[in-house]
DOPA-869221 format. One record per residue (C-alpha): x, y, z. Coordinates in steps of 0.2 Angstrom, whole numbers, plus 5000, padded with zeros to 4 digits. Example, Ala and Ser with C-alpha at 12.3 -4.5 7.8 and 13.67 -1.06 7.14 Angstrom:
! DOPA-869221
506249785039/506849955036/
! end
This chain:
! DOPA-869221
500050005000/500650174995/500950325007/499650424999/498250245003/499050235020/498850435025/497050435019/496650245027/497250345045/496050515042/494750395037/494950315055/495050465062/493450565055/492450425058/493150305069/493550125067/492150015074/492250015092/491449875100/490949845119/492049795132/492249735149/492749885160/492749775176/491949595174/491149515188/492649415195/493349575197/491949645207/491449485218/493349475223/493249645230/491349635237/491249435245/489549435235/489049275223/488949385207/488849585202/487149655205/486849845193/486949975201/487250175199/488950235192/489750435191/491150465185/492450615189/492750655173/494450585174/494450415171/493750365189/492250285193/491350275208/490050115206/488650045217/488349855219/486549825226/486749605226/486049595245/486449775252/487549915243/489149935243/490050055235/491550015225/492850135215/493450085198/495250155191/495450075173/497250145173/497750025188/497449875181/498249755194/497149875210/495549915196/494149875209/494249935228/493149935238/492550095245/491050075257/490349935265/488449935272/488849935288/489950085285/488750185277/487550135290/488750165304/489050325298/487050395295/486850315315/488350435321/487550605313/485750565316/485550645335/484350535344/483450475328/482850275329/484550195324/484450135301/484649975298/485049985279/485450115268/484950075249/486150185236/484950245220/486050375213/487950415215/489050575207/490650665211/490650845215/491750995211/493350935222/493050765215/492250705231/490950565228/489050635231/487850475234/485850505239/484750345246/483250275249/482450125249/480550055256/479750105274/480650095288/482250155276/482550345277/483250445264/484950505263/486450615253/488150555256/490050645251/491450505250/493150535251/493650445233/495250345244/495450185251/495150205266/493950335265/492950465275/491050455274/490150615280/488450615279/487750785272/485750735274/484550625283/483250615295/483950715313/483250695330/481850595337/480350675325/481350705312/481150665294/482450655280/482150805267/482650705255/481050565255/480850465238/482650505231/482850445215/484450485208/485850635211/487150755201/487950875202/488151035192/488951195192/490551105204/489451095221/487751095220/486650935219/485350905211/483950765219/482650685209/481350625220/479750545217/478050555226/477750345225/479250305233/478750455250/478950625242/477750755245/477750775228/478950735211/480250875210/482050895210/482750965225/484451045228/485851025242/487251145243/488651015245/490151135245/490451125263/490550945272/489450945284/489350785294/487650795306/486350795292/486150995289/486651045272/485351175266/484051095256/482751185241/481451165233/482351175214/480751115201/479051065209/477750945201/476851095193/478051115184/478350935178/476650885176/476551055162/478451015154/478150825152/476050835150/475850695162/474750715175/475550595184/477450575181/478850485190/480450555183/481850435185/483450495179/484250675175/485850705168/486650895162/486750935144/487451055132/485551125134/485251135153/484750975164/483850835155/482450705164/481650575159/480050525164/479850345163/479950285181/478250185180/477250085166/476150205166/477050375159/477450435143/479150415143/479550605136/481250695140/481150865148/482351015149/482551145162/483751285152/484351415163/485651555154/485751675170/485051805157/483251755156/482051695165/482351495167/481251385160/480651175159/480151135144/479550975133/481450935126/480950745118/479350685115/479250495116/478050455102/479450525091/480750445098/479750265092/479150315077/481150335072/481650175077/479750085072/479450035090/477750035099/478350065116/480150135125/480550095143/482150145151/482950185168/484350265165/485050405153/486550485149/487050645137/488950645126/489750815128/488950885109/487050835117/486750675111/485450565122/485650385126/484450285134/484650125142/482950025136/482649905151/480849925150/480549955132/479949835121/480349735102/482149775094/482649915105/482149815122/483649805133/484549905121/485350065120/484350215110/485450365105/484450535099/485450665088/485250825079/484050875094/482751005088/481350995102/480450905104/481050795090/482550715085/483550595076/483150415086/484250255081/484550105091/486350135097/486549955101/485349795102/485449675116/485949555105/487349665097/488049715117/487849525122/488949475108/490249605106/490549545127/490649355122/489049285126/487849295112/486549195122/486849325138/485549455142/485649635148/484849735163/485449895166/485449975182/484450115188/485550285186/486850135178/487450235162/488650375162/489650475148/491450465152/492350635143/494050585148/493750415137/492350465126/491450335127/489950265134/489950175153/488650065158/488149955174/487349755169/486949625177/486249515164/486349335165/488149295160/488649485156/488749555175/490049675178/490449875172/490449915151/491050035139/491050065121/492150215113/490850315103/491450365087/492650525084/492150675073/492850785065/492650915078/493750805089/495250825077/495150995071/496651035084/497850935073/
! end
């Protein structure tokens, strides 16, 4: 092959990428060394933006593990224990009626690359927002939860956290699970409080949701920060339409929460009666990907991506299948579940991350998406 084939063979691969295909980032041997448990269980995962992961693993109780893919031969610690987290929520909580069991549903890192994690689980659990020290050992302090003997945690129905802007925390909660209503709270996690009284406020209330989304009754169950503001999906129960909606906020104008991806589109792109997911993600130009746990026909346990976003429309393809995940990892006949808040963009990597605990395909995922020609134009 000439030098003239060979130079455009390499710009070819760099403007659009050679086919990337998914990959174990921490298989589940990895994970059950480090946690004693029988097999990985999906859970949250945040990343740092850096190349670390903080990720949950919800087999019999959460643990919370942190995952360095540049260390390969010390990948996987183990960074909480239950009965840490417990311990620690029992220390701050005055008098309160002593926890039993602290439930992680949504885990992010913070402006000083602390990890931020919320919980919540059923009745008698209560609610709580964790920051993590991201070493082994670590230091637990405990920024939220129920205080005193008639105390109730602020924090009731949590549903998944982030964190925007470098220290402030952003709470999905969710009336069905003990909120007073669906709304996102926020929790100023720039100081380290460890007794349960970081300031917590109102941020969208249900009014607002029920208008944005049209559903009367919705149940949000994932947010992530895009390019256009904070993204939420609202597809927490069978139930709801499954639209996207945005809450834009310039500092100039007036902020507003607005319908950002209608549902019915998003099938009619991909020819598919009903989508499902519990987790979504957004790449640093505004693409969305949804994990399909809940969907149903091709894109079922899948991943959907939506482009060229003009709302609320956009440009809806199936990323990947079950199928096409299953046998990129080596087990064509494995399946795919995706773990609640389980799917994270990682901008240090580019690429995709995902939580699964599929029969035969447990363990932490990535695929590299593909590169642009935006991503070179520096060269």
């Amino acid at each position: 092959m000439g030098k003239i084939s060979v130079f455009c063979l390499m710009v070819f691969l760099l403007v659009f990428g050679a086919q990337a295909q998914w990959q174990f980032m921490a298989t589940n041997a990895e994970i059950t060394a480090v946690t004693g448990e029988t097999s990985y269980y999906s859970g949250p995962i945040g990343t740092n933006g850096a190349g670390l992961f903080a990720v949950v693993c919800n087999k019999t109780a959460s643990k919370i593990l942190l995952i360095n893919p540049a260390t390969p031969t010390n990948k996987v610690q183990l960074l909480a224990t239950q009965q840490n987290l417990v311990d620690a929520v029992n220390a701050a909580n005055g008098d309160h009626a002593d926890v039993t069991k602290v439930t992680i549903v949504g885990i992010d890192f913070n402006g000083d690359g602390k990890i931020i994690a919320c919980s919540d689980g059923s009745s008698p659990e209560e609610a709580a927002l964790f920051a993590l020290e991201p070493t082994v050992p670590t230091t637990i302090y405990v920024l939220s939860c129920a205080v005193g003997s008639t105390g109730t945690s602020p924090l009731e129905g949590s549903m998944g956290v982030e964190v925007g802007g470098g220290y402030s925390a952003c709470v999905l909660v969710n009336d069905f699970y003990g909120a007073a209503e669906d709304a996102v709270l926020q929790v100023d996690v720039s100081t380290l409080v460890n007794d349960g009284s970081a300031p917590v406020s109102s941020f969208i209330g249900e009014t607002a949701l029920q208008t944005a989304s049209g559903d009367a009754d919705p149940a949000f169950c994932d947010l992530a920060f895009s390019p256009d503001g904070i993204i939420l999906g609202n597809s927490g129960a069978s139930g709801n339409n499954d639209n996207l909606v945005c809450y834009y906020d310039n500092m100039v104008a007036p902020p507003s929460l607005y319908l950002y991806l209608a549902a019915t589109d998003i099938e009619s792109d991909i020819a598919n009666t009903d989508i499902g997911y519990n987790a979504l993600a957004v790449d640093s130009v505004g693409n969305v990907f949804l994990a399909n746990s809940f969907g149903s026909g091709t894109a079922d346990d899948g991943i959907i991506m939506i482009q060229n976003i003009s709302s609320p429309n956009g440009d809806a393809t199936i990323f990947n299948t079950e199928t096409e995940i299953a046998t990129d990892l080596g087990n064509p006949s494995g399946s795919v579940y995706f773990g609640n808040d389980g799917i994270v963009y990682d901008a240090f990597g580019n690429r995709l991350v995902l939580t699964t605990s599929g029969s035969g395909l447990e363990g932490v995922i990535y695929k590299a998406l593909t590169s642009s020609v935006s991503d070179w134009a520096l060269y």
